[in-house]
Structure formats: C-alpha cells, structure tokens
Wavefront OBJ file of the C-alpha trace (Angstrom):
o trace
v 43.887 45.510 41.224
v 42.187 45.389 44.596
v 41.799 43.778 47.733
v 37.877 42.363 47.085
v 38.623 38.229 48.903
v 37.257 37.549 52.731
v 40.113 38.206 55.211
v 41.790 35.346 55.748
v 42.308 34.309 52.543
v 45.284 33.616 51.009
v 43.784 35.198 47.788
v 43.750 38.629 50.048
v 47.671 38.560 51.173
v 48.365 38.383 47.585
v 46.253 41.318 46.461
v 47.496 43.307 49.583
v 51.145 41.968 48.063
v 50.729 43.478 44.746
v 48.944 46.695 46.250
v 52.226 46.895 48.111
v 54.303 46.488 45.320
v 52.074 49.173 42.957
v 52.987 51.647 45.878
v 56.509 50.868 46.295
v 57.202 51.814 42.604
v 54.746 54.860 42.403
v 56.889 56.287 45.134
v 60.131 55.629 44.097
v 59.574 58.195 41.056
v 57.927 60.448 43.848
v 60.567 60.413 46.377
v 63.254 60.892 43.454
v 60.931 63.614 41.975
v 60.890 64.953 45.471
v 64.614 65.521 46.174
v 65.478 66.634 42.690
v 62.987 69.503 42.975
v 63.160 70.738 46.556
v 67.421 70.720 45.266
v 66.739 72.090 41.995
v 65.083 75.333 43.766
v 67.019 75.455 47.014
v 70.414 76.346 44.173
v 68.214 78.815 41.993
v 67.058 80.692 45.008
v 71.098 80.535 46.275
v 71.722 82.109 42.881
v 69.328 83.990 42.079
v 71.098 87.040 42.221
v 73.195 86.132 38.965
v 70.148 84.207 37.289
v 68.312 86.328 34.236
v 64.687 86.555 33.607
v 64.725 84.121 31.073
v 66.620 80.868 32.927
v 63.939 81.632 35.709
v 61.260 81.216 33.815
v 62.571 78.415 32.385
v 63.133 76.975 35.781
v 59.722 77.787 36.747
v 58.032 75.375 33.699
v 60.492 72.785 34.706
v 59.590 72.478 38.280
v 55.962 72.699 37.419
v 56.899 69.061 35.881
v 57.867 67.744 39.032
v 54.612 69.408 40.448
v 52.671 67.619 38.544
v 54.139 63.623 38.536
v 54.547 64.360 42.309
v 50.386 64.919 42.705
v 49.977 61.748 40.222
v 52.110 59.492 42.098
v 50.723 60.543 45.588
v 47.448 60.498 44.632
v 47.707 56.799 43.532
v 49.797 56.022 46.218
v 46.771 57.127 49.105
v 44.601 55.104 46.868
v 46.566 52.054 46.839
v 47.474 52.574 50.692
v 43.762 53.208 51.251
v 42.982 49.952 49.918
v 45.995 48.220 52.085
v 44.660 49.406 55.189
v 41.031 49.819 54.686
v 38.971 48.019 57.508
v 37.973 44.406 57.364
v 35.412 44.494 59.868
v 32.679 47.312 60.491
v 34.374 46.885 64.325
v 37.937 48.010 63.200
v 38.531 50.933 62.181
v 40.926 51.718 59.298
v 44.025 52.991 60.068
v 45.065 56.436 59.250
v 47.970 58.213 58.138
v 48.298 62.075 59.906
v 49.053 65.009 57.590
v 53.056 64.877 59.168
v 53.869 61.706 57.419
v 57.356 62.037 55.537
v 55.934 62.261 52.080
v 52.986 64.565 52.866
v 55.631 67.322 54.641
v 57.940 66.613 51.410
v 54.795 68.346 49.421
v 54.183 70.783 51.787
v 57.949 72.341 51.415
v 57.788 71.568 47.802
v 54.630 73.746 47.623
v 56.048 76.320 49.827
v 59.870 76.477 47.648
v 57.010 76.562 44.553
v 55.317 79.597 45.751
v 58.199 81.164 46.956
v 59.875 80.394 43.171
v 56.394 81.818 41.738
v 56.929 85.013 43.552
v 60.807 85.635 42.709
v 59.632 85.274 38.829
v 56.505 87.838 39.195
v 59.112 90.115 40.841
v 61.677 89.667 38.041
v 59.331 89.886 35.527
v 58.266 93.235 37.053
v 61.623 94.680 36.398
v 61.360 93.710 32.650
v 63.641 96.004 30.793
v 64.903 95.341 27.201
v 66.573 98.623 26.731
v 68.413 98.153 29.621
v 71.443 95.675 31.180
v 70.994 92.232 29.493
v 69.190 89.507 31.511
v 66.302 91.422 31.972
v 63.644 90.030 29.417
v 63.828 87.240 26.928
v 61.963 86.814 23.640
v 58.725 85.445 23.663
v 57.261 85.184 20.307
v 56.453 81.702 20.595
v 54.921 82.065 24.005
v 52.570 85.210 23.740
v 50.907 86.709 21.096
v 52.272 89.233 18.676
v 49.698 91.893 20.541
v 50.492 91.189 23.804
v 51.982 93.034 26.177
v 54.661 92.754 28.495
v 55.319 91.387 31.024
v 51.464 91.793 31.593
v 50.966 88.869 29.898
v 53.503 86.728 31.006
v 52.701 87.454 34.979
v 49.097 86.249 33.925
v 50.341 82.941 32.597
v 52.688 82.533 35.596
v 50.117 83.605 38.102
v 47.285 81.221 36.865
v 48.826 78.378 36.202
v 51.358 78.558 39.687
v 47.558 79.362 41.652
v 46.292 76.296 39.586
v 49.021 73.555 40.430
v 49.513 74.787 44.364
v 45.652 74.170 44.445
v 45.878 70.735 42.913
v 48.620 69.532 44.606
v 47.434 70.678 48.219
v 44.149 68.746 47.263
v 45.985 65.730 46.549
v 47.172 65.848 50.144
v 43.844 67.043 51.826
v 41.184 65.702 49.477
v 39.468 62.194 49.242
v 40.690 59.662 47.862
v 37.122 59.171 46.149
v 38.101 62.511 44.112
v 41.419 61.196 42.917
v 40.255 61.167 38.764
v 39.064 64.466 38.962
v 43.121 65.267 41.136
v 44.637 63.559 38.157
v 42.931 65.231 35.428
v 43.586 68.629 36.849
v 47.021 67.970 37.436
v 47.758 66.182 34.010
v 46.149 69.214 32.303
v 49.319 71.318 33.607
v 51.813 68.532 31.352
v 51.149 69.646 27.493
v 50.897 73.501 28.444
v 54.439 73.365 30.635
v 56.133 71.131 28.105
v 55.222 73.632 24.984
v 56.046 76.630 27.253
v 59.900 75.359 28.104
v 60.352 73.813 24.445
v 59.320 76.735 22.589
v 60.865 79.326 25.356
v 64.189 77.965 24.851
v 63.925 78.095 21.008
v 62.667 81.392 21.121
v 66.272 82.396 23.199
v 68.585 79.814 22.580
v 72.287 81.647 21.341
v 70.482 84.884 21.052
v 71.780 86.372 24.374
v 74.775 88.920 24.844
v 77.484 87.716 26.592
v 76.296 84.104 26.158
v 80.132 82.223 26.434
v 78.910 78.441 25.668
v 75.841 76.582 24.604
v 73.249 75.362 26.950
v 73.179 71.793 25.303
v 76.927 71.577 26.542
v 77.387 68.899 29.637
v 78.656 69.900 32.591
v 77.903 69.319 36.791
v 74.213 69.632 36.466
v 73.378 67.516 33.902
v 75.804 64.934 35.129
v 74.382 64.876 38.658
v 70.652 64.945 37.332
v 71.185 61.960 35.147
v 73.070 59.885 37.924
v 70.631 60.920 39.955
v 68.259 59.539 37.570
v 69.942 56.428 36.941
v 69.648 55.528 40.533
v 65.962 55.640 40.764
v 65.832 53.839 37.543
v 67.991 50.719 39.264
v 65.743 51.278 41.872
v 62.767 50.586 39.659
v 63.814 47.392 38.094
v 64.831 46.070 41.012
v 60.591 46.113 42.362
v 59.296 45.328 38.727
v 61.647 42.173 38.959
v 60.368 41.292 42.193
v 57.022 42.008 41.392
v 57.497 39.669 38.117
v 58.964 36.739 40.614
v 56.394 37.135 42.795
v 53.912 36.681 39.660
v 55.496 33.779 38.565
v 56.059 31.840 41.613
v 52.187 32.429 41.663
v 51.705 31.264 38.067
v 53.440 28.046 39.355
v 50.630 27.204 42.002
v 47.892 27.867 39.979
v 47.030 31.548 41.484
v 45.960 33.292 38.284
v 45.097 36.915 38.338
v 42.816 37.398 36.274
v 39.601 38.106 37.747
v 36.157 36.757 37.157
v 32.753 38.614 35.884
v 31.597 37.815 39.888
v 35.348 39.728 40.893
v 35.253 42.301 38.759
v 31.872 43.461 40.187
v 33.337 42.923 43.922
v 36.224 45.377 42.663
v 33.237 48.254 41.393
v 31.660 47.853 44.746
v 34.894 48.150 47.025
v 35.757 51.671 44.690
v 32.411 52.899 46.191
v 32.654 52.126 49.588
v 37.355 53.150 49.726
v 36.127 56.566 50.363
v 33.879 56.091 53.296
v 36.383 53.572 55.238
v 39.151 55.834 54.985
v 40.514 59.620 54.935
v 36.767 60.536 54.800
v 35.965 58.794 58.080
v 34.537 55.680 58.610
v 30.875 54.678 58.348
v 28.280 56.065 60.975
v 26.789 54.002 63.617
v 23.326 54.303 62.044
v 24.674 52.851 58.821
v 26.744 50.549 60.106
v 23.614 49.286 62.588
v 21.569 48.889 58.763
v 24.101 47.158 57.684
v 24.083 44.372 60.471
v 20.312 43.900 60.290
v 20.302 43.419 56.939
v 18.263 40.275 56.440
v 20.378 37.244 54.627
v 23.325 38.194 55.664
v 24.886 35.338 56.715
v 22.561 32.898 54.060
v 25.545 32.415 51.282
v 27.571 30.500 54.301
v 24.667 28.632 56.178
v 23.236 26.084 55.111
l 1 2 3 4 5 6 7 8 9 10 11 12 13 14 15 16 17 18 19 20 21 22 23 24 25 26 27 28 29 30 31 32 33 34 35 36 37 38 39 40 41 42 43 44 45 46 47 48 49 50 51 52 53 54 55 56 57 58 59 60 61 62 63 64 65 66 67 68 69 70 71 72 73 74 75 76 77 78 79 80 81 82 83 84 85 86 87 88 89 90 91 92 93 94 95 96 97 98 99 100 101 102 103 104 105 106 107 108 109 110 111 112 113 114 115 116 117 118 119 120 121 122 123 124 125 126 127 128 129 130 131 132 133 134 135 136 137 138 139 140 141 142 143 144 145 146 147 148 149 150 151 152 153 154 155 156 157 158 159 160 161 162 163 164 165 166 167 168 169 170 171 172 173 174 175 176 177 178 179 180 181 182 183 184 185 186 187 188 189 190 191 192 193 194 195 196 197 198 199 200 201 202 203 204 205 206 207 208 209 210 211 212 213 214 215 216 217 218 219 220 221 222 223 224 225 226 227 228 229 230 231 232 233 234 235 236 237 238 239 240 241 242 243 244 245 246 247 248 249 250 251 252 253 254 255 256 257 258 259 260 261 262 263 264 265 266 267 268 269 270 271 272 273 274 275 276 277 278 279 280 281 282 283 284 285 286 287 288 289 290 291 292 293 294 295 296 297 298 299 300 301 302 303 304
C-alpha cells in the first residue's frame, strides 16, 4: 500500500484514501492503549502506599504491553502519514509534524509515568523482606533461577528491560521513519519475555498470600471498566474496517482494482527508498535535487 501514481490522478486520491484509513485504525488501538495506560499508572502511583511488591511488579509487565503496541502503532502510523504528506514536487516541501503533536506528548508522559513506575518498583524491591510484614516479596521460582539472588536479580531484569523499552519507544518518536523495521523488531522483542514474566509471576503467587480475602480472577470495578473500555475501541474499529470495506467495494464496482502490477510493485520499492529523505529526515539537498532536474530523458516517456 502506497502512494506510487502521478499527482493528479485519481489512482493517487485513492491510495492517499486507504493510507488514511490504515492510519485511522492503527491509532484507534494507540489512542485507547494510550488512555488505559497513562490511567492504569496515574491509580497505582495514588495507591501505592497499600500496593505489595508483588501486584507492582505485576503492574510493571503489564504496562510494558501497552509500551510496546503503543511504539508499533506509532511507528506505522509516521510511516503511513509520511507517505500521505510526502512531497509531490522537488519545489514543495513535505509537510511536517513538530514533536508537540497530541500523540507524540501522549508518549512522552507515558514514558515519563513508565520511568517513574520503573523507579517505585527498584525502590520496593530494595526493601525486599520475607521475614518481615507480608507484601514485601513474592515468590519467584518461575521467574529467576533457583541460584539467584534477591532482589539482585530481579532489579536487573526490571532495570534492563525498563532502559530497553524507554529507548525504543523514544526512538519511535525521534528516529526515521527509514529505521521503522529495525523500531518494530526491538519493540516486539519486549512481547514474549513480558507475557511469560506476568503469566508465570501470577502462578508462582496466586492464593499463596496471607491475608489474601478473595481471588484475583473475581470481577469487580477494574475489570468492568477495562473491558467497556475495550469494547468501545473495538466499535470503534469496525466502524473504519466497514468503511474501509465500502470504500473497496464501491471501487470494485468501477473497475479500480488494487492489485498492483510487476511495473507498480517496483514504483512501491523505489518510493520506500526515497520516504526517508522527503520527510522527518529533511528533504533532498539542492545539489541533488539540481542532478535530478538535469537528468537527461526526463521528460521522454510523455513527449513524443
């Protein structure tokens, strides 16, 4: 998908259409990502008093989640805008989005609530305490090793991978858009190791603490307001893929197929090469863009 036909065209409004509509639905799981995490660590840091060692932790793998489909959806969602806006002529420039649009400052205080969670759980696992007043440790024998120590261990794990994801996720801000497989990768590395780490941590403690007065499975506010919450954005969802699909169809009806040709799908390898230099990474020098004009033949495909 890509915006590869002479400006113009009616064959370009409809790839900048379904560009459009690729963004709109990468960001509704953002946005909704977004909220849910800045919320979910604004009420653990206004309890976190009364919160043990072991639901922080806990917390801390779950918000890595949102860490991670947030720098996957805005990573695709500067590509797809890059290709929206990317310049049609060498004489216009592209235009460019500053570093205090909405959805950039929503990652910024993300990052900042993520640090600041990273930081409570290093303190709280420097108090780690089994003999002591429950709430202090948790058990961890299908997170660490049999030999290893504690919490040495466990402020390692927390300390790389929290360094790791902050880095990735600022780079998905300030890097190119040209870099944005090597942004996923990193990011999508974080998925497996968090999911294991919350699964097996809540095996490991589940109905083994004192005091414990009902099960965590059991529903109550939270998990009602998460899943409403969740519903929403999954209304929200269907609502573009059915538009998208009309939009497809009332194509398919005058004969505007999508699928590209051999000559296309080259046009599509070439405009991947050249995204990066026509926007976020500045746009091409006047020496290049002075080769470029005096290239001989330029104009031979439409003369004749």
């Amino acid at each position: 998908m890509d915006v590869i036909h002479p400006e113009g065209s009616i064959k370009r409004i409809i790839e900048r259409k379904r560009l459009e509509f690729v963004s709109n639905i990468l960001m509704i799981g953002c946005d909704f990502q977004s909220t849910l995490g800045i919320a979910y660590m604004i009420t653990v840091f206004s309890q976190a008093s009364i919160m043990d060692t072991y639901h922080l932790h806990l917390v801390f793998d779950i918000v890595s989640f949102v860490g991670v489909s947030n720098t996957a959806a805005l990573v695709c969602w500067r590509f797809c805008r890059a290709k929206m806006k990317q310049p049609d002529t060498n004489k216009r420039p592209s235009e460019r989005i500053t570093y205090l649009h909405n959805r950039y400052r929503a990652t910024f205080i993300f990052t900042a609530l993520y640090l600041a969670l990273t930081i409570l759980l290093c303190i709280r696992l420097n108090q780690w305490a089994p003999k002591q007043e429950p709430g202090r440790c948790y058990f961890s024998h299908m997170v660490t090793s049999d030999s290893g120590s504690h919490p040495g261990s466990d402020k390692v794990y927390v300390a790389i991978t929290s360094s790791w994801l902050i880095l990735v996720m600022l780079f998905g801000v300030f890097g190119g858009v040209n870099k944005r497989r090597t942004i996923l990768i990193l990011a999508s590395l974080h998925f497996p190791l968090h999911l294991y780490m919350a699964i097996a941590l809540r095996q490991a403690n589940q109905g083994k603490f004192e005091g414990e007065m009902k099960h965590e499975n059991e529903w109550d506010f939270g998990q009602t307001t998460a899943v409403l919450l969740l519903v929403i954005a999954l209304i929200e969802l269907v609502i573009k893929w059915k538009e998208y699909y009309e939009f497809e169809s009332d194509l398919a009806k005058h004969g505007l197929t999508r699928r590209p040709t051999s000559d296309l799908l080259q046009k599509d390898e070439e405009a991947n090469e050249t995204i990066a230099n026509s926007y976020l990474l500045g746009t091409p020098t006047r020496a290049r863009q002075a080769s470029e004009e005096r290239q001989p033949g330029a104009g031979d495909d439409t003369s004749h």
